[in-house]
TORMIZA-581473 format. One line per field, with one value per residue (C-alpha): x negated, y negated, z. Coordinates in pm, 1 decimal, always signed. Layout:
<pts>
c1 <- [X:...]
c2 <- [Y:...]
c3 <- [Z:...]
</pts>
This chain:
<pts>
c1 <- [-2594.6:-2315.0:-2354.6:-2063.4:-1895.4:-1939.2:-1756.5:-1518.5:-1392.8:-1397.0:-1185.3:-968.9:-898.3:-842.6:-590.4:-379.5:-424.9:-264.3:+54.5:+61.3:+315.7:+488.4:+737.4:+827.9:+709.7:+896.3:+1284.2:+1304.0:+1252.2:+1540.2:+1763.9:+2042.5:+2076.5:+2024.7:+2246.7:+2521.5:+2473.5:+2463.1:+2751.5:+2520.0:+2662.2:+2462.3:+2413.6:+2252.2:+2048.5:+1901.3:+1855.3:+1647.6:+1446.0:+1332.4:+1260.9:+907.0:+785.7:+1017.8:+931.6:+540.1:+541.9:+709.1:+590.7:+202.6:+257.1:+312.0:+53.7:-257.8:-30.6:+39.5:-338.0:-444.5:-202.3:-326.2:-686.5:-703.6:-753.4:-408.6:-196.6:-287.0:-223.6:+108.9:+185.5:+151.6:+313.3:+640.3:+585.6:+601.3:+878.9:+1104.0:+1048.1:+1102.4:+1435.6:+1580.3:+1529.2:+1772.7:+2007.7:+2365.3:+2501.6:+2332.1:+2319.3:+2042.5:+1899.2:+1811.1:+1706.6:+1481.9:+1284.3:+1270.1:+1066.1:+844.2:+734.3:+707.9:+414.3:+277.9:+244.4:+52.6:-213.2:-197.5:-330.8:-493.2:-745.1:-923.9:-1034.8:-1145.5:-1361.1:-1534.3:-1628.1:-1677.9:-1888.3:-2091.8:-2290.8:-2097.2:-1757.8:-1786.1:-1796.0:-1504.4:-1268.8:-1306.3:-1219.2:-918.5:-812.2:-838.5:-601.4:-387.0:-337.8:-303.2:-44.6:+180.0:+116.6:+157.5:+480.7:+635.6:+493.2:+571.1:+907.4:+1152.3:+1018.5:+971.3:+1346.8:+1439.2:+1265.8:+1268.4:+1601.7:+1625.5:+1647.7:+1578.0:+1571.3:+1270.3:+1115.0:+1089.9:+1048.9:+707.9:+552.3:+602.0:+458.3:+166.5:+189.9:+155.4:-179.2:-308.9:-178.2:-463.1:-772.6:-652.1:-541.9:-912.7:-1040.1:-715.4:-835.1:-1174.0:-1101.1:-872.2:-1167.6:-1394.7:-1153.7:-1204.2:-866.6:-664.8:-926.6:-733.8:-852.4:-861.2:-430.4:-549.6:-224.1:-290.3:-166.0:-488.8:-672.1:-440.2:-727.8:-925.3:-896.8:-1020.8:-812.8:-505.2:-634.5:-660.1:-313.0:-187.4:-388.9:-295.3:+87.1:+23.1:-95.4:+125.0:+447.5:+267.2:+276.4:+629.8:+756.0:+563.1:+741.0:+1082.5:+1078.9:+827.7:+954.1:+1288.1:+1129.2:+955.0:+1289.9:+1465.5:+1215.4:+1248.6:+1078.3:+1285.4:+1312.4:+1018.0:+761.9:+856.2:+828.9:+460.4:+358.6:+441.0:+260.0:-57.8:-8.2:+6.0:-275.7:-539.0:-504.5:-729.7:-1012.9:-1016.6:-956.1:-1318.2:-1485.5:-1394.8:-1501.0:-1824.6:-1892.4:-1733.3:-2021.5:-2308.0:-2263.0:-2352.4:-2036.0:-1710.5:-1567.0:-1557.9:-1446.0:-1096.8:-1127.8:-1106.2:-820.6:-636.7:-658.3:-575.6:-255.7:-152.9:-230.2:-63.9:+303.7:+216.1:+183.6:+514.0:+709.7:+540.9:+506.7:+624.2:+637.7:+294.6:+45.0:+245.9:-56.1:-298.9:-63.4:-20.3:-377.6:-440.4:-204.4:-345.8:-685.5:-559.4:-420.3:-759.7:-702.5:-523.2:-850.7:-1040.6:-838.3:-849.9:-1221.4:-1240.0:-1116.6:-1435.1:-1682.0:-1568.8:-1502.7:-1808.8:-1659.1:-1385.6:-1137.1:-1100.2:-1070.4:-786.6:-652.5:-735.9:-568.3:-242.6:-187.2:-249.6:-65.6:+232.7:+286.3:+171.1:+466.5:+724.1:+683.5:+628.6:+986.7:+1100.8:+972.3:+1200.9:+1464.9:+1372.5:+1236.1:+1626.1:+1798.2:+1598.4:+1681.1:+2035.4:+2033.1:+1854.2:+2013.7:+1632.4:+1332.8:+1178.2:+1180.9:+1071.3:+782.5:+686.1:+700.8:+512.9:+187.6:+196.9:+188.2:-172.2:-300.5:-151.9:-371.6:-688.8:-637.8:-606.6:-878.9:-1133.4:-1135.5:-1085.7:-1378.6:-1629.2:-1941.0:-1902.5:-1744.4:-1380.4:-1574.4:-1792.4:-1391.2:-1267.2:-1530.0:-1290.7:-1269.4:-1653.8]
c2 <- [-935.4:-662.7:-532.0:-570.8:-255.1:-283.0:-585.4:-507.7:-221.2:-429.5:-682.1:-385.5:-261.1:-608.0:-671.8:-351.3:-395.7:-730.5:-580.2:-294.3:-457.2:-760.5:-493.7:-490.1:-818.7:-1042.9:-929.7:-1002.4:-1385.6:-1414.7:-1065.1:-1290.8:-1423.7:-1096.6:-964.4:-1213.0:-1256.2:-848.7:-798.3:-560.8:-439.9:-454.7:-31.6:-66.5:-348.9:-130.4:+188.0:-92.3:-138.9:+202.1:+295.3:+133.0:+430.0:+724.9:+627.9:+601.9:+925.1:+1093.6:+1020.3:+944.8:+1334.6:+1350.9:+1128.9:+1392.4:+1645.1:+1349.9:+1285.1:+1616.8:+1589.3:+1250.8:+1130.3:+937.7:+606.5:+687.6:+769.3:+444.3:+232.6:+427.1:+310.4:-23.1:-34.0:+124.1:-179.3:-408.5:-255.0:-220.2:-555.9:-729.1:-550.5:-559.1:-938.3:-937.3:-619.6:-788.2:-431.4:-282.0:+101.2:-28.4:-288.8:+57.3:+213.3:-8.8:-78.0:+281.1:+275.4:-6.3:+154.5:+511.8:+329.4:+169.0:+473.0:+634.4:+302.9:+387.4:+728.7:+709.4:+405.0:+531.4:+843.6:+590.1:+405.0:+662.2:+793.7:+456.8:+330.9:+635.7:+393.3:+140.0:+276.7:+41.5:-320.4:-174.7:-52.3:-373.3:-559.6:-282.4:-337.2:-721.8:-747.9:-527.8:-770.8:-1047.0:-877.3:-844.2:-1199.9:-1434.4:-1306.6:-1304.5:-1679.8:-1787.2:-1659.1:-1825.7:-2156.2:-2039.3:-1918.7:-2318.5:-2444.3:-2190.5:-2235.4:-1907.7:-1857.1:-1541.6:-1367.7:-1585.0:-1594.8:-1190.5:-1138.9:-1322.2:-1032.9:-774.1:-1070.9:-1050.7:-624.3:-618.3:-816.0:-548.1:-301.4:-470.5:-379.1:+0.6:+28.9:+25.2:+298.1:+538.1:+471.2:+561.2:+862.3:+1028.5:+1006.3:+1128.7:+1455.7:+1784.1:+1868.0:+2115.6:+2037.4:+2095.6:+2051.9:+2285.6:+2252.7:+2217.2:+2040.7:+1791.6:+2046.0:+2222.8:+1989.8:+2058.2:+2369.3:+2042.0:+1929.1:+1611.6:+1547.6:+1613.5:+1373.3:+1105.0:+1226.0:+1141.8:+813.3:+658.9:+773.7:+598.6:+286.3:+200.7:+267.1:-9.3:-209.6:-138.8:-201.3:-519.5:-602.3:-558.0:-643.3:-837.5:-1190.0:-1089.1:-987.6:-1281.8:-1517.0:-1244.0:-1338.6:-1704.1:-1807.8:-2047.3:-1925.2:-2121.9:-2038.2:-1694.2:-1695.8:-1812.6:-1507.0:-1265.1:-1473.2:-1472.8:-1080.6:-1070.8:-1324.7:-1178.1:-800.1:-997.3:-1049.4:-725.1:-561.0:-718.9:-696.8:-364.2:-115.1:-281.9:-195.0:+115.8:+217.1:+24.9:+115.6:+503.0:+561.2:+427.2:+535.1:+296.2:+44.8:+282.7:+243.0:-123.2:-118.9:+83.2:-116.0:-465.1:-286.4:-208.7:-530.6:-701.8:-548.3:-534.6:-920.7:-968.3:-761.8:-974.5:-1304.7:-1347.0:-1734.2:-1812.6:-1714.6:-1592.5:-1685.2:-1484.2:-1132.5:-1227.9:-1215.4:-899.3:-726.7:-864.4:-781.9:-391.5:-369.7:-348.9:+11.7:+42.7:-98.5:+158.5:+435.1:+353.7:+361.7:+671.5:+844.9:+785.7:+755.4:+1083.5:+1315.8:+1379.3:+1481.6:+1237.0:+1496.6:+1582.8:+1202.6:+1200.9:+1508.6:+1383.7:+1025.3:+1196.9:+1431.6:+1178.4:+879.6:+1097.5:+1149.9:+867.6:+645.5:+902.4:+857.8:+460.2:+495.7:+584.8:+385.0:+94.1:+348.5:+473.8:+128.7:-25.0:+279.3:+214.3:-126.6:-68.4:+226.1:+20.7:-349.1:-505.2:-505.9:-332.9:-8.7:-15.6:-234.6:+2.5:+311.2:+105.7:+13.6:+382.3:+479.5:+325.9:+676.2:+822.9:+618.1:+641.7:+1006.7:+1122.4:+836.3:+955.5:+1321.8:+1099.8:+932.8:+1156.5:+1214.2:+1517.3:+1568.9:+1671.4:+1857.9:+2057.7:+2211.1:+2315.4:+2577.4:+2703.9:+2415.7:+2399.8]
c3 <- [-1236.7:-1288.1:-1677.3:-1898.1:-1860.4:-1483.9:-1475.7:-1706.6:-1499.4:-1200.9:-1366.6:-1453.3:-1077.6:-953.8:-1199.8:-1111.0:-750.7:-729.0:-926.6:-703.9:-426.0:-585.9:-718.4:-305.8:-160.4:-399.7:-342.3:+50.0:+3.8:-236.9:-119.1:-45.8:-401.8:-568.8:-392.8:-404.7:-785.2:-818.4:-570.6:-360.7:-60.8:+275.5:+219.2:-110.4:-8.1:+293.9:-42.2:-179.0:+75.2:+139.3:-227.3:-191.9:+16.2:-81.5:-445.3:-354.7:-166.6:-425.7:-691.9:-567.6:-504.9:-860.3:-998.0:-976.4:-1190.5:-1469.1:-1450.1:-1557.0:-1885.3:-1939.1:-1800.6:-1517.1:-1719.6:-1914.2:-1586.8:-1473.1:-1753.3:-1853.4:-1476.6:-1484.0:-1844.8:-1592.8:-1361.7:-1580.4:-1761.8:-1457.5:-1314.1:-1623.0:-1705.9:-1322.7:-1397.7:-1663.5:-1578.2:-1439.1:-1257.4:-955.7:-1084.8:-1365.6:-1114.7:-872.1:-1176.8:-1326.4:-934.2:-947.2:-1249.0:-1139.8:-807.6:-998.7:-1209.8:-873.4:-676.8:-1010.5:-943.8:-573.2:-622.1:-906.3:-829.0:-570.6:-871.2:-1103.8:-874.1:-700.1:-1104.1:-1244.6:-953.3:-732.4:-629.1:-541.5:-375.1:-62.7:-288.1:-553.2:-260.5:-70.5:-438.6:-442.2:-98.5:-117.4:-439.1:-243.2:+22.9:-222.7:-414.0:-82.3:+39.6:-242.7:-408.3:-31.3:+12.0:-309.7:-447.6:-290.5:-460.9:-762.9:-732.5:-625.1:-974.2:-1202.7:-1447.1:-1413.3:-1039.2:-892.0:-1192.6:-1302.4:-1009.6:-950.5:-1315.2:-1325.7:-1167.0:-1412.7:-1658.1:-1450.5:-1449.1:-1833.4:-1839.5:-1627.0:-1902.5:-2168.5:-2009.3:-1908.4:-2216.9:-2379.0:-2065.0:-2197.9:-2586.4:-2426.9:-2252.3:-2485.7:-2734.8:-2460.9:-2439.7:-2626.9:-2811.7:-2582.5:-2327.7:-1975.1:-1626.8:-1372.5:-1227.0:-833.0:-648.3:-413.5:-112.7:-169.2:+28.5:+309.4:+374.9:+533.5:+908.5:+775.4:+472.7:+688.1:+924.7:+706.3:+593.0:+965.2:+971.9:+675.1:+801.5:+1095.1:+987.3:+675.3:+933.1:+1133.6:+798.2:+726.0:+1055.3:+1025.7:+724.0:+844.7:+1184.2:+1346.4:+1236.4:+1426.7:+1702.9:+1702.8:+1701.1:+1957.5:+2212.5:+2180.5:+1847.0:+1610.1:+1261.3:+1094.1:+1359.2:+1373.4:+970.3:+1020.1:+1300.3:+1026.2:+734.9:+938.2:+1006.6:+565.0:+500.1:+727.8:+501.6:+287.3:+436.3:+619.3:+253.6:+153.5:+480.0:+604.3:+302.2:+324.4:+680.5:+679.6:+462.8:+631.2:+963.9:+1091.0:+1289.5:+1230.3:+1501.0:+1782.6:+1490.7:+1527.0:+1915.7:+1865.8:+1580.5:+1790.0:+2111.2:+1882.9:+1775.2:+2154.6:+2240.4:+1960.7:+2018.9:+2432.5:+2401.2:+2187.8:+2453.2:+2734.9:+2639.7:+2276.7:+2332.3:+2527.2:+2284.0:+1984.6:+1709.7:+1920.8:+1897.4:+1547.1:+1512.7:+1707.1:+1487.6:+1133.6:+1244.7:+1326.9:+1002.1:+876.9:+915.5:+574.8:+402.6:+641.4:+493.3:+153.0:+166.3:+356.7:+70.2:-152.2:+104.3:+299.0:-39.0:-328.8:-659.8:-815.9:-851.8:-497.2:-436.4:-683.2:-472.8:-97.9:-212.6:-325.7:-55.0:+176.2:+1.0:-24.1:+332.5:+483.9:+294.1:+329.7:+707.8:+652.3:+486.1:+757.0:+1054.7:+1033.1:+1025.3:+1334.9:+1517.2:+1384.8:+1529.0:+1868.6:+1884.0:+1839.8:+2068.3:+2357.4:+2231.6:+2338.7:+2219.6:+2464.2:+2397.2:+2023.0:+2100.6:+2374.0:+2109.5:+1854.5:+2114.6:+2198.7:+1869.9:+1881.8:+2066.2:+1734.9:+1448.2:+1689.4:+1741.5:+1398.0:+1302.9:+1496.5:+1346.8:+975.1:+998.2:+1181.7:+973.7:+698.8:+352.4:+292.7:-18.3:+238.9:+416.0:+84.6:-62.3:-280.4:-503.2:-530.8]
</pts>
């Protein structure tokens, strides 16, 4: 039976991994309302949809930096005080400039947790990484699925509409302020005054062939994700799905992150090689987009499924970063540099996959670039998860 403390702190990461996406998840359902009532043009909307990863690369570049000033405990529970700060005033903001402003806010606080998390669990639980990242991952997932599932009814019986029904997340953001707030009382007590940690940046674990690996994979899969997010349902309907049934493809591509949050940590750290375990994510992510291109309408549940089950590879990164580094504060530094890039390229990639389709005016071309991309995510992968320390490449921070 976990001890108090233990579960305390357990308690504490799965309540700031649920309210680490709603911030993104819960505006598509109900974009058409915000923006009607907000007088958003189509431009701004499309701004608003890529501030999720520009604002979690740059400022998850940033987070290591505010750490140092303020303990690890204290960055994270000054960031989810910003998320629930921003989405509770873009609820009640009636002009689009504070609107921006305010989600800016919210995801600067996220991409602090993002970080930040990984730190505090590979310190609070050495021997236990595997069990706390799958917890981590697996509030993730939830924290992307249910506010996409549920908003749009909440915004049909809520007086307040869509206001209500995306302001109820940064309600549930300041719970997870109460229990952080006792680990940053803790620390700062813990701290000698004018006690400062050694100022490493996260680009000095860019010395590492293995950090910058995981850099690449965790690029690769989260512009999977993204894509996902913005496209797949469409793709879906443009090869001969109604609206509803293409709706439920993407839904089970969300819903199965959960499981594969829990279950994957757990056997990245039982089994002696992960490696072929990237073989086969790889090849269900080829599959996945080779069956939309090919027969989108035949067995559209089962590419669905092949493509939920390959994005166990964001768990799979997450939890390389504790089991693959030693001391904490490299963790803190691997999960930066490599959160920073990987959604400043995830930004990006429905950019790119919409500029395709327009280019082409089909589908097959982007789906094409996006099963090929597979060699990408099992290439850098591979060299990721290969047996060995990131701590063991950077001597110089020994």
């Amino acid at each position: 039976m976990p001890a108090p403390g233990a579960l305390l702190a357990a308690v504490a990461v799965l309540l700031v991994a649920v309210n680490l996406r709603p911030g993104a998840s819960s505006v598509g359902p109900v974009m058409a309302e915000v923006r009607a009532d907000l007088g958003m043009s189509a431009t701004t909307a499309g701004v608003l949809g890529a501030l999720p990863g520009l604002a979690f690369a740059v400022f998850g570049a940033l987070a290591v930096t505010f750490a140092i000033r303020v303990g690890i405990n204290g960055a994270i529970m000054l960031g989810a005080l910003a998320a629930a700060v921003g989405l509770l005033g873009r609820a009640a903001v009636d002009d689009v400039g504070p609107f921006l402003a305010l989600t800016l806010l919210a995801f600067a606080g996220m991409a602090v947790g993002n970080v930040l998390v990984p730190a505090f669990v590979k310190r609070q639980f050495p021997g236990r990484p595997a069990l706390m990242t799958g917890l981590y991952s697996a509030g993730l997932a939830v924290g992307a699925s249910v506010p996409a599932a549920v908003t749009a009814p909440l915004a049909t019986t809520l007086p307040g509409g869509w206001r209500a029904a995306t302001g109820v997340w940064g309600l549930t953001a300041a719970v997870a302020v109460l229990p952080w707030s006792w680990y940053a009382l803790a620390e700062r007590r813990r701290r000698v005054p004018g006690q400062r940690s050694v100022a490493w940046s996260i680009w000095s674990v860019a010395r590492s062939r293995k950090a910058v690996a995981m850099a690449v994979f965790f690029a690769a899969q989260s512009t999977q994700a993204y894509v996902q997010f913005a496209w797949i349902a469409q793709a879906y309907r443009d090869g001969g799905l109604d609206q509803t049934t293409a709706g439920l493809m993407a839904s089970i591509i969300a819903v199965l992150g959960i499981p594969a949050g829990i279950a994957m940590p757990a056997l990245v750290s039982r089994v002696a090689d992960v490696r072929p375990v990237i073989l086969v994510l790889g090849l269900l992510l080829a599959m996945g987009y080779t069956g939309i291109l090919l027969a989108p309408t035949t067995l559209p549940w089962l590419w669905a499924v092949f493509l939920g089950l390959s994005g166990a590879s964001f768990p799979l990164a997450i939890a390389l970063f504790t089991l693959r580094t030693r001391d904490p504060r490299i963790t803190s530094r691997v999960s930066g540099f490599t959160q920073s890039h990987g959604y400043l390229l995830a930004g990006l990639g429905p950019v790119a996959i919409g500029s395709l389709l327009e280019a082409t005016g089909s589908w097959t071309a982007p789906l094409i670039v996006l099963a090929c991309s597979s060699v990408v995510l099992v290439g850098a992968g591979l060299v990721a998860a290969a047996p060995g320390d990131v701590d063991d490449e950077l001597p110089h921070l020994r």
